[in-house]
N, C-alpha and C positions, 0 to 999 in steps of 0.2 A: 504494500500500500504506500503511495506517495506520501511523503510528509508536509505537513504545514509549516512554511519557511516564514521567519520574524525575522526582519531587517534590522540588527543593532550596530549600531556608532561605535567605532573604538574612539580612545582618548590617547592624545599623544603624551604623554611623561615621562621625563630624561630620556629624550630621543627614541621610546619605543612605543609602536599601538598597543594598549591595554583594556580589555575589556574585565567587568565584575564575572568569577568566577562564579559568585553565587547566582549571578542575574542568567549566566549559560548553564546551570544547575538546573534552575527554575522551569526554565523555557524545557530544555531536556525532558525534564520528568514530567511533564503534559503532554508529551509526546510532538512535540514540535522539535522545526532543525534551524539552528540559531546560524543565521549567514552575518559574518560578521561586515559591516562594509567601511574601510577607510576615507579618510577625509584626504582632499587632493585628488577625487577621480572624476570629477565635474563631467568630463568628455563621456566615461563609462557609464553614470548615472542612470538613465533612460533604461539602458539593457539589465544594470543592475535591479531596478525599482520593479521593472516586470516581474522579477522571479520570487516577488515576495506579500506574502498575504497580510502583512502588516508590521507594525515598523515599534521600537522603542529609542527613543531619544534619552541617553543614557548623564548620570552627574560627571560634574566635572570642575576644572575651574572657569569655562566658561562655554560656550558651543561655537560650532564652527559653520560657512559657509553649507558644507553637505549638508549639517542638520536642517538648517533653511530651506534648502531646497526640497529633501526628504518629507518636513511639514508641510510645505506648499502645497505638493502631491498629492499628500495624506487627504489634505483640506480637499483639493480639486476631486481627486477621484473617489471622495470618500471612504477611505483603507481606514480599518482600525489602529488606532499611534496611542504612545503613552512614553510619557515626557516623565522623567525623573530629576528630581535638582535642580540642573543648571539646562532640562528635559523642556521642565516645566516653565522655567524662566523666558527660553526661548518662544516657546510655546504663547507665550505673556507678551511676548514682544513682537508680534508676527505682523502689526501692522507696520513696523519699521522698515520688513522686505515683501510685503506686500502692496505695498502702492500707495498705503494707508497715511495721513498724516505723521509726521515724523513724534517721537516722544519717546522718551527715556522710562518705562516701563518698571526697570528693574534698579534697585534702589538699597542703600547698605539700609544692616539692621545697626542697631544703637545699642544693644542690650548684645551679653555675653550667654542669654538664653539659648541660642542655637546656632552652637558650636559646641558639640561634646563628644569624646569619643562611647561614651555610654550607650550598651547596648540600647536604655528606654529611658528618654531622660526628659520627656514631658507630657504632657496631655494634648491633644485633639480633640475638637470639640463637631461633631459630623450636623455642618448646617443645612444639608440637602437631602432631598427625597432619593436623588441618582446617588448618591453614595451610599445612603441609607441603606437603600434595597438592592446592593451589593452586599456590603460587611456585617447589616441587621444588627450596627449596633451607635448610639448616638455619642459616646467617647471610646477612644484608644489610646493609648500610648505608642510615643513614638519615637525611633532616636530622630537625630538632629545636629546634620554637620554643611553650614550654609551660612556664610554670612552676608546674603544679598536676600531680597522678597521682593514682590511685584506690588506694583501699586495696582486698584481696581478698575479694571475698562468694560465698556459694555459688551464684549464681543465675548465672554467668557461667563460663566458661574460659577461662582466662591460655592465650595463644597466642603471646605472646614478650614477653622480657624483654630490656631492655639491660643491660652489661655490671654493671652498679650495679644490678639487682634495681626498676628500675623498669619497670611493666607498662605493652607498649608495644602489645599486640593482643590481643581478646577476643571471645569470642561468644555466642550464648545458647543453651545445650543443646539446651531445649525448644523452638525453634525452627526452621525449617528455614534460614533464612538471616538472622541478625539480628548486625552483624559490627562492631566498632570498631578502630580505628585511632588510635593518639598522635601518630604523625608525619603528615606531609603526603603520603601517594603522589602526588595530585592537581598538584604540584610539581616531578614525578620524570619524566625520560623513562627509564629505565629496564626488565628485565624485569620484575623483581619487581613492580612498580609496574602496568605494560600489563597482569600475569598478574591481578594485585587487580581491576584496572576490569574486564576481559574477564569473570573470573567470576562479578562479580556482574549484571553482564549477560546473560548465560548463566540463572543463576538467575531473573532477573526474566523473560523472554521465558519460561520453563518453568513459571515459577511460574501 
């Protein structure tokens, strides 16, 4: 039987592509085949983008051109995506490369709240029905290693906040599955965590 191919971003640090071990774990064990794809292959893109039934925009210290484009796709051909980190940030910022009024989106945080290596080092507080009725549960805890957050634009829905009003999960209305993430699930053996991968695996095989 064919496999369901998930398009992820590697990140470049100290000169080598790195992807989360955990995050090709993840994908693995739902029976999907993680295609990793490099940033710098702008030309290859198109042929890349076909072989894949949905996309993860992975953390980092910040995203790259691919990821932009990868989103754009996402949006245009509606593929299910899901932004983690610096995922989600981008994701927050898409009116920047999409044609959209210019504006800086993404924005330091003030507070020494979220940066921590700790496995679970705060609360989430789940302010939407779409998230809801994935995790079926209205707080989680969460780790937290970001020192940037998004400001609120209409083109998105705030899906949870932490305890301090920073937005920790979002999605695109007009979309059918186009989902961000602040914290790490990919990190998390957790429900809440298994509930996020399962359904957007769910999503991509139906999609």
């Amino acid at each position: 039987m064919k496999k369901t191919v998930i398009g992820i971003t590697a990140r470049l640090v100290d000169g080598s592509y790195k992807v989360s071990s955990n995050l090709i774990t993840k994908i693995c064990n739902l029976g999907c085949l993680p295609y990793i794809i490099l940033p710098g292959l702008e030309s290859d893109l198109p042929d890349i983008l076909k072989k894949c039934q949905g996309f993860i925009i992975p953390g980092g210290n910040s995203w790259h051109n691919t990821d932009e484009i990868i989103i754009k796709y996402a949006i245009n051909e509606d593929i299910p995506l899901m932004g983690i980190c610096a995922g989600m940030q981008a994701i927050c910022n898409l009116n920047n490369f999409c044609g959209g009024p210019e504006s800086d989106q993404t924005i330091p945080i003030l507070t020494k709240n979220h940066h921590s290596l700790e496995e679970y080092h705060h609360d989430i507080l789940i302010t939407s029905d779409f998230l809801k009725n994935i995790i079926h549960q209205d707080k989680i805890k969460v780790n937290s290693r970001h020192n940037f957050t998004v400001a609120k634009e209409d083109y998105f829905v705030i899906d949870a906040l932490s305890e301090d009003n920073i937005i920790e999960a979002i999605h695109l209305p007009k979309n059918r599955y186009i989902v961000g993430f602040q914290w790490h699930p990919e990190d998390l053996n957790d429900a809440a965590a298994a509930k996020i991968f399962q359904n957007f695996i769910e999503q991509v095989k139906n999609s």
